[in-house]
C-alpha positions in Angstrom: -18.4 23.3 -11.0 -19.0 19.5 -11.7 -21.3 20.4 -14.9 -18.2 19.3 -17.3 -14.2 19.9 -17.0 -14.5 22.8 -18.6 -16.4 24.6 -16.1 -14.5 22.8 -13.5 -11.0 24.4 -14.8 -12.9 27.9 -14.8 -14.0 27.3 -11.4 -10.6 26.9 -10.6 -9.3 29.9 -12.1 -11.8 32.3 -10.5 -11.4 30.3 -7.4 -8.0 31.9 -7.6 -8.5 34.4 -9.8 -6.1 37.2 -7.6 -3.5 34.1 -7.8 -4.0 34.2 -11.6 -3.7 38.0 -11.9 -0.5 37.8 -10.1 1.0 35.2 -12.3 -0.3 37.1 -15.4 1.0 40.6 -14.3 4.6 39.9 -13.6 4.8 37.4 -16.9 3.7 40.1 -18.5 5.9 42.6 -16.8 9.1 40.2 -17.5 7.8 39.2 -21.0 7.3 43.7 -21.2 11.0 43.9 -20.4 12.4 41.5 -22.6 10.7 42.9 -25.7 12.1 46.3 -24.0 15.6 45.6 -23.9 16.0 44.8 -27.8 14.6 48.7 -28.4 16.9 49.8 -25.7 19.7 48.1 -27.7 18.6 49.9 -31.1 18.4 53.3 -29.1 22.1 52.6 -27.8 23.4 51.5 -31.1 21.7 54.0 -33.4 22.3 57.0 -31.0 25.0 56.3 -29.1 27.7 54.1 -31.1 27.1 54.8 -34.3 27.2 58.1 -34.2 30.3 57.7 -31.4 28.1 60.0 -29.0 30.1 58.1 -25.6 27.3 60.0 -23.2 24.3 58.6 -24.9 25.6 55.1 -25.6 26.5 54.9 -21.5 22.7 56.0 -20.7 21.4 53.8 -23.1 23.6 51.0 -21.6 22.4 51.9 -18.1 18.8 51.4 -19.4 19.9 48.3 -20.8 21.6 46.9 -17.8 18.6 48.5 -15.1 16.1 46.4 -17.7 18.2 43.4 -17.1 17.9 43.4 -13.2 14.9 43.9 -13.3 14.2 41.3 -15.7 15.6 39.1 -14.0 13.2 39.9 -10.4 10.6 40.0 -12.6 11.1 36.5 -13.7 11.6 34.9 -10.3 8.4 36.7 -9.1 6.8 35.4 -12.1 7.8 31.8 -11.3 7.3 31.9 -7.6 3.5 32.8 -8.8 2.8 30.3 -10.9 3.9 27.2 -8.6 2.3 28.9 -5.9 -1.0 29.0 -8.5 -0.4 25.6 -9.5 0.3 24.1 -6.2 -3.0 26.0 -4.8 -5.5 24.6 -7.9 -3.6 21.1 -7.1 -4.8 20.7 -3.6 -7.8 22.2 -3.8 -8.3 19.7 -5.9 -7.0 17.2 -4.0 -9.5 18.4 -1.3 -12.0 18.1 -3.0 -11.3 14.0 -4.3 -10.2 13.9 -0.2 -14.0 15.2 1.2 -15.7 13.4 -1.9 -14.3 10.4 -0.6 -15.2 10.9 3.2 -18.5 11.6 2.1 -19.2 8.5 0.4 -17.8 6.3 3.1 -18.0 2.8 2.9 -20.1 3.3 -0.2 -17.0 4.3 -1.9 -16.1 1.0 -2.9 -19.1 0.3 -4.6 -18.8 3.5 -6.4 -15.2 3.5 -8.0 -12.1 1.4 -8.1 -9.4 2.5 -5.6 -6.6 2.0 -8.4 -9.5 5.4 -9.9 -9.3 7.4 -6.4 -5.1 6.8 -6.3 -4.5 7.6 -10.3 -7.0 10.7 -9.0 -5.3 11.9 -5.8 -2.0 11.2 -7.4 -2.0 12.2 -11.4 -4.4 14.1 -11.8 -4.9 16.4 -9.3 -1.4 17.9 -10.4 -1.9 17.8 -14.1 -5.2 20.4 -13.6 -2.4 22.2 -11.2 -0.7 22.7 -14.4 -3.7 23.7 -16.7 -3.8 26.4 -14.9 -0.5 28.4 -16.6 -3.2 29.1 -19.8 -4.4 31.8 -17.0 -0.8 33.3 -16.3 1.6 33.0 -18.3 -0.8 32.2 -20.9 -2.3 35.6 -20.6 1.4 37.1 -20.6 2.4 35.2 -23.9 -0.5 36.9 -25.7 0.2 40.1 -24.1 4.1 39.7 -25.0 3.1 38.8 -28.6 0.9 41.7 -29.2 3.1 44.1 -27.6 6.0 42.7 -30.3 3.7 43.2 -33.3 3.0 47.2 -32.2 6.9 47.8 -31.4 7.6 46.0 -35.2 4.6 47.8 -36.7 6.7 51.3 -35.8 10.0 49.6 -37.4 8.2 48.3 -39.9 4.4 47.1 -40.5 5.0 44.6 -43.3 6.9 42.4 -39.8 4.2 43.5 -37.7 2.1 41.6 -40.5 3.8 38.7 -40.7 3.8 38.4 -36.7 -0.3 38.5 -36.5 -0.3 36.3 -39.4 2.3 33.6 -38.3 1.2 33.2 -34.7 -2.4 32.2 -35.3 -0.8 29.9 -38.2 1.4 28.2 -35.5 -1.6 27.3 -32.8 -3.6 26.0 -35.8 -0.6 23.9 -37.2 -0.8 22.6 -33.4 -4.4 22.0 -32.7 -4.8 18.7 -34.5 -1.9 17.3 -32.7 -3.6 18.8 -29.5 -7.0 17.4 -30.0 -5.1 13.8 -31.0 -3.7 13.9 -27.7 -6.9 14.8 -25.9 -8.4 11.5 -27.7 -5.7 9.0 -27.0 -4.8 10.3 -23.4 -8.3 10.2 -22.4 -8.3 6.5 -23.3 -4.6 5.9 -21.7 -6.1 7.7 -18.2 -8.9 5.1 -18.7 -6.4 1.9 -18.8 -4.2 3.8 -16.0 -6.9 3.8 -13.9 -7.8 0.3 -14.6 -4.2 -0.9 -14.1 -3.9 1.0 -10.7 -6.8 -0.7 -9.8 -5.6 -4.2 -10.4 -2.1 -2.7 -8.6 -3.8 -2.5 -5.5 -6.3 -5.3 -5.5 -2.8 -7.6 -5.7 -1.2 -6.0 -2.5 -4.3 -6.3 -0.6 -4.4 -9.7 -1.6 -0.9 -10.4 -1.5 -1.0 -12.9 2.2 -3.7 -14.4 0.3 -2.2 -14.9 -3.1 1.3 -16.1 -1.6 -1.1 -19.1 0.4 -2.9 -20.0 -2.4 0.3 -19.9 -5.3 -1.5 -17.6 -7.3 1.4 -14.6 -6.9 2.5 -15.3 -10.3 -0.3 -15.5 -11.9 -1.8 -12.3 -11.3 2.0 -10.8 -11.5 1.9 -12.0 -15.5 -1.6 -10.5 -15.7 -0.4 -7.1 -15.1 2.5 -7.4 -16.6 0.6 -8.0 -19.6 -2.0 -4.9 -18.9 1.0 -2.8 -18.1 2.6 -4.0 -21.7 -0.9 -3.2 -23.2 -0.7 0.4 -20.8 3.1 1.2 -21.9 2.3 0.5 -25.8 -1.0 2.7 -25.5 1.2 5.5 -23.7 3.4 5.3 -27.2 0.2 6.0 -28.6 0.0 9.2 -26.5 3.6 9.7 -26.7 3.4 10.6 -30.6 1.8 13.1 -30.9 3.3 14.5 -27.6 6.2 14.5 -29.0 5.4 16.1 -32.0 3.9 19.1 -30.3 6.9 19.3 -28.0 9.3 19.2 -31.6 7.0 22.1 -33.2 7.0 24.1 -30.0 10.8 24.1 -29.7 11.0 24.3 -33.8 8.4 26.0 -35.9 8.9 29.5 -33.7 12.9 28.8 -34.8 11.7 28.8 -38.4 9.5 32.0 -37.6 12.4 33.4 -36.1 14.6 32.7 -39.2 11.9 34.3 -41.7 11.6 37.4 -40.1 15.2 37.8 -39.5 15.4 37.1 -43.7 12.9 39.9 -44.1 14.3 42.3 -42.0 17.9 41.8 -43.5 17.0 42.6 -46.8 15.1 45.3 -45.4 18.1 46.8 -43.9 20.0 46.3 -47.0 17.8 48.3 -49.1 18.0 51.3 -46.1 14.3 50.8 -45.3 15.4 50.3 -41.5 18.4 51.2 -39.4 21.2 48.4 -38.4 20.0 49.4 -35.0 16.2 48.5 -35.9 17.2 45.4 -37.8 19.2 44.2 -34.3 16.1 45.1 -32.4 14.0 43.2 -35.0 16.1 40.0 -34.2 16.0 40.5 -30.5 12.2 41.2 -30.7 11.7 37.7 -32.7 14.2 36.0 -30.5 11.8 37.0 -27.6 8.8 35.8 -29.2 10.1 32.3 -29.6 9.7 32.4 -26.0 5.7 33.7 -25.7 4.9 31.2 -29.0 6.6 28.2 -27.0 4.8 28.8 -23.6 1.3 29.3 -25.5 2.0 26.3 -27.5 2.7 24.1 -24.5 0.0 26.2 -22.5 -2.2 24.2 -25.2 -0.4 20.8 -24.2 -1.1 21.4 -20.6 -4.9 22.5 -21.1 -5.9 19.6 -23.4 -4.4 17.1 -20.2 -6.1 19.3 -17.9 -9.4 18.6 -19.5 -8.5 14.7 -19.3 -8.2 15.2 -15.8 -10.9 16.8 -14.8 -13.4 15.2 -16.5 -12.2 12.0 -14.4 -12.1 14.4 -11.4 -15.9 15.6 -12.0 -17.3 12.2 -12.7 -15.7 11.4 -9.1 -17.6 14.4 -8.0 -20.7 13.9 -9.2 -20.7 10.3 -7.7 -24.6 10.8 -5.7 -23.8 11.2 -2.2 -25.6 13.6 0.5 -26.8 16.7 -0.5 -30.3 16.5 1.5 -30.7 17.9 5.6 -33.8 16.0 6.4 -33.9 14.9 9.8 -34.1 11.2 11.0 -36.4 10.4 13.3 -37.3 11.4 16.5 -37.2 7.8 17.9 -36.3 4.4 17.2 -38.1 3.4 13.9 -38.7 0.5 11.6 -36.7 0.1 8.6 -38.4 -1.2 5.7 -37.0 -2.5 2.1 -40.2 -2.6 -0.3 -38.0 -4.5 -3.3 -37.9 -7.8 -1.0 -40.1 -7.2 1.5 -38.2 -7.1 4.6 -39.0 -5.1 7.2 -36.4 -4.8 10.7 -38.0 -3.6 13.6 -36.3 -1.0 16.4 -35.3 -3.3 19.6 -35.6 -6.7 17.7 -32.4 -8.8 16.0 -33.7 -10.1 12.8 -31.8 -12.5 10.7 -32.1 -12.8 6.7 -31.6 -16.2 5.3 -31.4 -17.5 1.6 -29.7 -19.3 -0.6 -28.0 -16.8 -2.4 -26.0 -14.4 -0.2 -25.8 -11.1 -2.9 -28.9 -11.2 -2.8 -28.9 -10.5 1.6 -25.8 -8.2 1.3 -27.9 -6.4 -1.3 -30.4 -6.2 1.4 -27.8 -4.6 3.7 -26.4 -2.4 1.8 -29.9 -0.9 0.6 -31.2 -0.7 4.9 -27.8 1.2 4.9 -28.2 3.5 2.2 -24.7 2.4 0.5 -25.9 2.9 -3.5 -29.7 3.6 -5.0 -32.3 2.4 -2.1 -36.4 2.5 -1.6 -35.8 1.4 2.0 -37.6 3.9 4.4 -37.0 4.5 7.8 -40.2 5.2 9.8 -42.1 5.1 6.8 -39.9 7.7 5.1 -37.8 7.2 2.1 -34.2 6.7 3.3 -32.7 8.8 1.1 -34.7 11.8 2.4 -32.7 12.0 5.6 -29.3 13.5 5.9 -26.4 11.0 5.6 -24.6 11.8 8.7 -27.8 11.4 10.6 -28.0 7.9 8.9 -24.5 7.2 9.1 -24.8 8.0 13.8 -27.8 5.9 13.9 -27.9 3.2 11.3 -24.0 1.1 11.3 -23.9 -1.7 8.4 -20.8 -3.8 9.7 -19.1 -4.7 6.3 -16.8 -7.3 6.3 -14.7 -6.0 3.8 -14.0 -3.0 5.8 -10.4 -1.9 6.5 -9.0 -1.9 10.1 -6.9 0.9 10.2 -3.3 0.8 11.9 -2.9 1.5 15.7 -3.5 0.0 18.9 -6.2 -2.6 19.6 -7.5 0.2 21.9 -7.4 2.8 19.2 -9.0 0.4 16.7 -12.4 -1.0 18.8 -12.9 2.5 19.8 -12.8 3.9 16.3 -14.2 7.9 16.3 -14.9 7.2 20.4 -12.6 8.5 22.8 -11.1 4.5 23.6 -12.0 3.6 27.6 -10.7 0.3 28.4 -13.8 -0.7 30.4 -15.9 -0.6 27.2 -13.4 -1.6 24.1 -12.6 -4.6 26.5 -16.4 -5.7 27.2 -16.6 -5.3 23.3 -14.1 -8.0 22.4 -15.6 -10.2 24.2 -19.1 -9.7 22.9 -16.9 -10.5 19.7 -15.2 -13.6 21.2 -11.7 -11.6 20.6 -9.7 -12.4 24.0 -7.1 -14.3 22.1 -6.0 -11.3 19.9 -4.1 -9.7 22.4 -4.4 -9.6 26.5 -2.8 -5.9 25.8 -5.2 -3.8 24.6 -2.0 -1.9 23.6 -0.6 -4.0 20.9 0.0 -2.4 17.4 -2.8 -3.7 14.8 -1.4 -3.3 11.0 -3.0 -1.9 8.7 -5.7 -3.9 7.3 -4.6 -6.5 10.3 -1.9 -7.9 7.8 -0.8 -9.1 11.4 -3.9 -11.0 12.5 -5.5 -14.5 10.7 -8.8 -14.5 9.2 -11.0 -15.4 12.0 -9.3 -12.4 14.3 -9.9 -9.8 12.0 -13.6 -10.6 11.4 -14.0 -10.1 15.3 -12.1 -7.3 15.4 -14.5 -6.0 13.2 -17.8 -6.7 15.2 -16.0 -5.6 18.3 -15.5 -2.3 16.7 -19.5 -2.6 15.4 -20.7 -3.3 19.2 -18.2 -0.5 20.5 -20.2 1.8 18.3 -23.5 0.6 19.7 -25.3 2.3 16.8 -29.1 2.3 16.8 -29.4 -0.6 14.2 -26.7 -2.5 13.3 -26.5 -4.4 10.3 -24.5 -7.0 9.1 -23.6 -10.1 7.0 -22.2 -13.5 8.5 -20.5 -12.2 11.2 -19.3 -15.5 12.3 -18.6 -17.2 9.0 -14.5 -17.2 9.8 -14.6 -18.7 12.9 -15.0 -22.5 14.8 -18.6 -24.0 16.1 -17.9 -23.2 19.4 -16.5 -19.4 18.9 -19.7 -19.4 16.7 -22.0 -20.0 19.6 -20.4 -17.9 22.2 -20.7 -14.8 19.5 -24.4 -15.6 19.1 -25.2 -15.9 22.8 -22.8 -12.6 24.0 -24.9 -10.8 20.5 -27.7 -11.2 21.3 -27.3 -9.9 24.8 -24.9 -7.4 24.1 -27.7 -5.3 21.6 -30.9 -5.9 24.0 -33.0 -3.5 23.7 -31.5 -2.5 20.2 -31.9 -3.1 16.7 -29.5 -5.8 14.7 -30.2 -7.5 11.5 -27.8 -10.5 10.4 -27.6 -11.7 7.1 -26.7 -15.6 7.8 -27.3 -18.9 7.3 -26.1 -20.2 10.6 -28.5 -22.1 12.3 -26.6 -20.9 15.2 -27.4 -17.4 15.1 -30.8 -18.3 13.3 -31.9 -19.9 16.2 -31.2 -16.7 18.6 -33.5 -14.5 15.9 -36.4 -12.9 17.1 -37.3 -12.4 13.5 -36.4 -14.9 10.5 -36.7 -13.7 7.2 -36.3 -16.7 4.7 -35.5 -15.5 0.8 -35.7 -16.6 -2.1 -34.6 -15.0 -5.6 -33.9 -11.7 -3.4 -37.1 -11.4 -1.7 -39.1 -12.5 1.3 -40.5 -16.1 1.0 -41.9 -16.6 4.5 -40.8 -14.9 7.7 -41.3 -16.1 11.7 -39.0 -17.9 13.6 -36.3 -20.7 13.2 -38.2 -23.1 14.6 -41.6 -22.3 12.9 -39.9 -22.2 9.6 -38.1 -25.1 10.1 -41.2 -26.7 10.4 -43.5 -25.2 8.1 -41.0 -24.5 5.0 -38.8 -27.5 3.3 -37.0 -24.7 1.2 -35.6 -23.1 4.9 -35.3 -26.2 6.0 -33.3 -28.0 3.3 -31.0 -24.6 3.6 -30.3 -24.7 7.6 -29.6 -28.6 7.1 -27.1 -28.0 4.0 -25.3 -25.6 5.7 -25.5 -27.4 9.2 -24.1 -30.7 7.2 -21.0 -28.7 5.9 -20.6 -27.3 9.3 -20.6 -31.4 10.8 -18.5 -32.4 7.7 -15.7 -29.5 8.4 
């Protein structure tokens, strides 16, 4: 399914292949009753009104008018079919992007943009909704076309030969513009998703942006990528536009040529007037096949666009493993810097470069490629949901999701008051709200800085995961909030594992287990106090950071 967008799109169609049936039997059945009615016409005209036979010309014109209404039910069932098809491939889709997404958790932003997952969820989910037409009324138009050239070849083969000739001459006069438009809107749904990415970065950061005066800038940026974005669209647009031109004009041409050929053949007795009207109503009807195959083509080459963005989403690694954790509290262990985190302990990593801790974190957590192992197992061995109930990295980038204070500490839990309280104050958070009712925006546009990084490790300490990982918990808040956090921490997860990435000698000093790195590994490990006095390198770090701290 995820092999290429090619096999994605067939997926799709056998997915809903009795969706696709239905869409290509009744546009053939109304396609089968247009090229009906122009022999009907020929009947009525050569055996009814030219030869004034009144009887025959009214049963022909019943037939006529009976293909008509029917026609016409034909054609609504024919289009009901086809949304229904394209609306179904269209959310399955959207499904899909929806459970890739909520698979890869917080690892998601380390995977892909969210301006990708938005252009995704929003564009091109419903463009491969409407690749699939080439499996209904694509199938119909070739139908339709074929069932022309066998009603011409019995007026006349020398038509019938110019229909099999000119129709394959049309979809190759197409096919360059087609794969031009592949090219250039591949690289326009690379800027897109670029652009929306930038989009929403901005209105995340818009609170910020306003307090620092850099609204404007960033709005001239994208204005500028947009500019570059509309003038590659152009680029797109052209031979777009061409196809849509030929579609509408070249099977008027075709249309005109046969008529030519059938006047003359008229005019020289080879074919009745009756034939020659049904000849024009037969080519009239094929402009109609020749258009939808044409723009069947469009839709297709877009739909490949989209799905190969949609299967690169997919095959983003993510959990496809069962194995199960372990039994019991265990160890975890990250062999590229040497840091190990024992069950029941709170250990604290400290260096002078914090990528190079959040790295850490994000490798204990299994959020990208890790080595770590848990109970001397590789990590990635176990099944992420197992990982994922036991093993909580705290990011402080993570979104607080609109609701009630209640609703947000809780989280997945069912809230109790007794427990989301005792967690804000673990987390310091009293002076959020007194009402564990109040409405929380999304993100916490409606809290400052500080409150939102608490409301964040209340929500962590709700969980009470196994081991709870996080990095500088406390780096938003005052010296004295600071030291209240560390104390309530520490005896809030007795008994459990945490590991902190910090530098503050506050929470440092509360560590059973100090870690000091350097250049991403592990330099020297013990306490606070041991390593202040046994490593200048630790020691010149705690003192920096302890000098800021005295200086703010």
């Amino acid at each position: 399914m995820t092999r290429g967008p090619v096999r994605f799109l067939w997926w799709l169609a056998t997915e809903y292949r009795g969706r696709v049936a239905l869409g290509a039997m009744f546009g053939s059945l109304w396609f089968l009753s247009l090229a009906f009615t122009p022999w009907l016409m020929a009947q009525a005209i050569d055996h009814g009104l030219h030869p004034h036979n009144v009887g025959a010309l009214v049963l022909w014109c019943v037939a006529v008018l009976v293909t008509g209404v029917a026609s016409a039910g034909l054609g609504i069932m024919r289009h009901r079919s086809m949304t229904k098809l394209r609306l179904a491939a269209a959310l399955r889709t959207a499904d899909l992007v929806m459970t890739q997404a909520t698979r890869l958790g917080a690892a998601l932003p380390r995977r892909v943009t969210a301006g990708e997952v938005v252009t995704i969820g929003i564009s091109d989910v419903w463009t491969i909704g409407r690749a699939m037409n080439v499996g209904g009324v694509g199938v119909a138009s070739l139908v339709a076309c074929t069932t022309i050239a066998i009603l011409l070849d019995r007026t006349s083969p020398k038509l019938a030969l110019v229909v099999l000739v000119g129709v394959p001459v049309l979809a190759l006069t197409v096919a360059p513009l087609l794969r031009r438009t592949q090219r250039a809107g591949s690289r326009y749904r690379e800027h897109q998703g670029l652009l929306n990415a930038r989009l929403v970065d901005v209105l995340g950061g818009l609170r910020i942006l306003n307090g620092l005066g850099g609204k404007e800038i960033h709005q001239h940026r994208y204005e500028r990528q947009s500019a570059a974005l509309r003038d590659l669209g152009y680029r797109v647009g052209g031979p777009s536009s061409w196809i849509g031109a030929l579609g509408e004009g070249l099977p008027v041409v075709f249309l005109a040529v046969v008529v030519w050929m059938a006047a003359r053949l008229a005019a020289t007795g080879e074919i009745t007037v009756g034939q020659l009207i049904a000849v024009y109503g037969y080519t009239a009807m094929l402009v109609i096949p020749v258009n939808v195959l044409i723009f069947c083509g469009f839709d297709t080459v877009h739909g490949l666009v989209a799905a190969r963005r949609v299967t690169t989403f997919l095959r983003l690694p993510g959990d496809d493993l069962a194995g199960a954790p372990p039994g019991a509290p265990a160890a975890l262990a990250d062999p590229e810097s040497g840091v190990v985190a024992e069950p029941g302990q709170f250990t604290a990593l400290a260096g002078h470069s914090p990528q190079d801790a959040a790295a850490i974190v994000d490798r204990l957590g299994r959020y990208g490629p890790t080595r770590a192992t848990w109970g001397g197992r590789p990590l990635a061995e176990f099944a992420l949901p197992g990982v994922r109930e036991r093993i909580l990295v705290a990011d402080q980038d993570a979104d607080l999701f609109a609701g009630t204070l209640r609703e947000v500490v809780a989280g997945r839990d069912e809230p109790g008051d007794d427990r989301v309280r005792a967690a804000i104050d673990t987390a310091v958070a009293q002076d959020v709200a007194t009402d564990l009712g109040r409405e929380i925006e999304w993100r916490g546009r409606n809290l400052s800085g500080g409150q939102r990084q608490r409301v964040r490790l209340a929500r962590a300490v709700h969980a009470d995961p196994e081991m709870l990982l996080t990095v500088e918990p406390t780096s938003a808040v005052d010296a004295h909030t600071e030291s209240a956090i560390a104390e309530r921490l520490v005896a809030a997860r007795a008994g459990r594992g945490t590991v902190v990435a910090t530098t503050s000698p506050v929470l440092l000093d509360r560590a059973d287990v100090v870690h000091y790195l350097v250049d991403g590994r592990v330099a020297a490990t013990g306490t606070h106090r041991s390593l202040l006095a046994g490593e200048p390198g630790y020691r010149d770090l705690v003192t920096r950071v302890f000098g800021e701290e005295e200086a703010a």
